[in-house]
N, C-alpha and C positions, 0 to 999 in steps of 0.2 A: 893815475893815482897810485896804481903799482909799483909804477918805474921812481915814485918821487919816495914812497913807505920805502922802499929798500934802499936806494940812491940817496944818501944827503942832499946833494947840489945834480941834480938829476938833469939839469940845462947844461953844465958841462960836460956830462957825458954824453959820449954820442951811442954809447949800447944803449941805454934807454929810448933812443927813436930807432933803431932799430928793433929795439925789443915791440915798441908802439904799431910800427910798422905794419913788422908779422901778426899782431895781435891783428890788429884793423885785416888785413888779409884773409886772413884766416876767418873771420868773426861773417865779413861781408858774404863772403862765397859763402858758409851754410848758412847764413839769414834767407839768402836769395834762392836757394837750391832747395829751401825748405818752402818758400813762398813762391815758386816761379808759379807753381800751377793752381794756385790756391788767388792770389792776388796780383799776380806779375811779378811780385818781388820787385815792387820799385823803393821802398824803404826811405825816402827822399824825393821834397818833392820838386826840387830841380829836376830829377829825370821822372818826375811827372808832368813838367812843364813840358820836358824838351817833346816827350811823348807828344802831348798836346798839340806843339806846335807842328809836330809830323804829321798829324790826323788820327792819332792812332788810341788818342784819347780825349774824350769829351771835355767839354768845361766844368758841367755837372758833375760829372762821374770825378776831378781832377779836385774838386772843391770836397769831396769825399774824403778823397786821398790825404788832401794835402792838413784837416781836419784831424784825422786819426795819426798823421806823423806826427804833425807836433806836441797832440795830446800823449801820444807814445814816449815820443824823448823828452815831458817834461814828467811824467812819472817814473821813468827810469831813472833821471836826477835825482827825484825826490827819496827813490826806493833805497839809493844809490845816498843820500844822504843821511835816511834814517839809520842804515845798515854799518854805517861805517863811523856811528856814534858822531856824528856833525862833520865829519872833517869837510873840509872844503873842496867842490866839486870844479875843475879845472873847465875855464872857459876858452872858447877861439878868441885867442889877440894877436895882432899882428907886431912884427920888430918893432922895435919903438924907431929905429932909425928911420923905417919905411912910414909911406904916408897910406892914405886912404884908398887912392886911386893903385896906387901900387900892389896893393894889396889884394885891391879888387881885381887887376888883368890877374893877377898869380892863379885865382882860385876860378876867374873865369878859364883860365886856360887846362887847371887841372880836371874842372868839370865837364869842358869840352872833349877832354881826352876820355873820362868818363862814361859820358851819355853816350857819345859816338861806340864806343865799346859794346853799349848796349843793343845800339841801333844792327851792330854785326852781328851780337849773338844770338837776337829774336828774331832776324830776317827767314823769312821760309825757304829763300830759295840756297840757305847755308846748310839746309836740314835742321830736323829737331836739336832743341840747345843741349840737353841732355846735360852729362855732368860738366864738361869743358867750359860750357856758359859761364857760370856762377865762379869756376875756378879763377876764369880769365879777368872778371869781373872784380875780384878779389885782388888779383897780382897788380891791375890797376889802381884800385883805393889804395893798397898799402904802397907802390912806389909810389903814388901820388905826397902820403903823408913823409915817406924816406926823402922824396925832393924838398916838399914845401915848409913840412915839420918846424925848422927854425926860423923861417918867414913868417907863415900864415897858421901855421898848425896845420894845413893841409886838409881843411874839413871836406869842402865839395858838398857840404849836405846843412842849408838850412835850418832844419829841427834840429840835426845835431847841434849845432850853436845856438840854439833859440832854449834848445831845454835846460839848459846849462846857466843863459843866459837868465833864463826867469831862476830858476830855484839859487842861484848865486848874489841874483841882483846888480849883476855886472853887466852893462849896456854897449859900454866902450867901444866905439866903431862897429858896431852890430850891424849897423847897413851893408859892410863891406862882404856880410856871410850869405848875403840875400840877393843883391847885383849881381857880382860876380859870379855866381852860380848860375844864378839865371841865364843869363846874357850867355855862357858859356854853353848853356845847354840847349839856349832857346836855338843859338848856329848850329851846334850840332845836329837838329832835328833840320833845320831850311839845308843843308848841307847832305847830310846824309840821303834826306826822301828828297831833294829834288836837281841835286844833281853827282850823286854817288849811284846809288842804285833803289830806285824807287818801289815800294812795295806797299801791301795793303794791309790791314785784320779785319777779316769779314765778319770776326763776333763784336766788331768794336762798332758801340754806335755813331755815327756822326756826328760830328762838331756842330755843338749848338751856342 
């Protein structure tokens, strides 16, 4: 919304997805660096799935999660709309040239790259995440949006697209913010824990 207030034609410039970028970078790492030890800082609940599918988080506890994110990114829209005297809240839509399925490998593949990040930086036996977690975590989401940006938007995150999607009223391929994440994260986690290197969280309860 920034890059479009100061940029007239903000799609043609390409400093504006980089500006997006860095923002998104930036934004991720202290969201997460603030919440690692409070709630894991998964902020998205594709890498709450992917968690899930690892063992590393319940169904239950995941149906939590995944409850408080969307209600989070649709009040942030909202707050995000009162604020800015209605202007219109920018949703995930993909190239018009590209299709459905297209769209979906793009964001499956960028949240693969994502989750799997995660799965590195919470592992015990990498030592505590300390501050490099959340940084690395960060340089991730924003080249994610630098690569996918003029494809997909580069979301990786469900409720990001969902909050957007409710307070806009904009539906448009909205399946493709939900698949594609998923699927991308759900491998990340059968990859990581069962044949990269497998590990446990003894405070996590069992998958119910």
């Amino acid at each position: 919304m920034s890059a479009s207030k100061m940029t007239p034609d903000a799609t043609s410039d390409p400093s504006s997805l980089v500006v997006a970028a860095v923002a998104h970078a930036f934004a991720l790492s202290v969201a997460v660096y603030m919440a690692a030890n409070v709630s894991g800082g998964h902020l998205n609940p594709a890498v709450t799935f992917g968690l899930v599918v690892g063992g590393h988080v319940s169904i239950i506890t995941a149906l939590f999660y995944w409850s408080v994110q969307l209600l989070g990114s649709t009040m942030a829209c909202l707050l995000l709309r009162v604020l800015t005297a209605g202007q219109a809240i920018p949703t995930s839509v993909i190239a018009t040239e590209m299709t459905g399925f297209g769209g979906a490998v793009i964001e499956s593949i960028l949240t693969f790259a994502l989750v799997y990040t995660v799965y590195v930086t919470m592992d015990p036996k990498r030592g505590p995440m300390g501050l490099i977690g959340p940084i690395v975590i960060g340089f991730v989401g924003g080249a994610s949006v630098l690569a996918a940006g003029p494809f997909t938007g580069g979301s990786m995150n469900p409720a990001r697209s969902f909050g957007s999607a409710i307070i806009s009223g904009n539906f448009k391929n909205h399946g493709v913010y939900w698949v594609g994440p998923f699927v991308g994260a759900g491998i990340a986690g059968l990859v990581y824990q069962n044949l990269i290197t497998p590990f446990s969280s003894p405070d996590v309860p069992p998958m119910v």
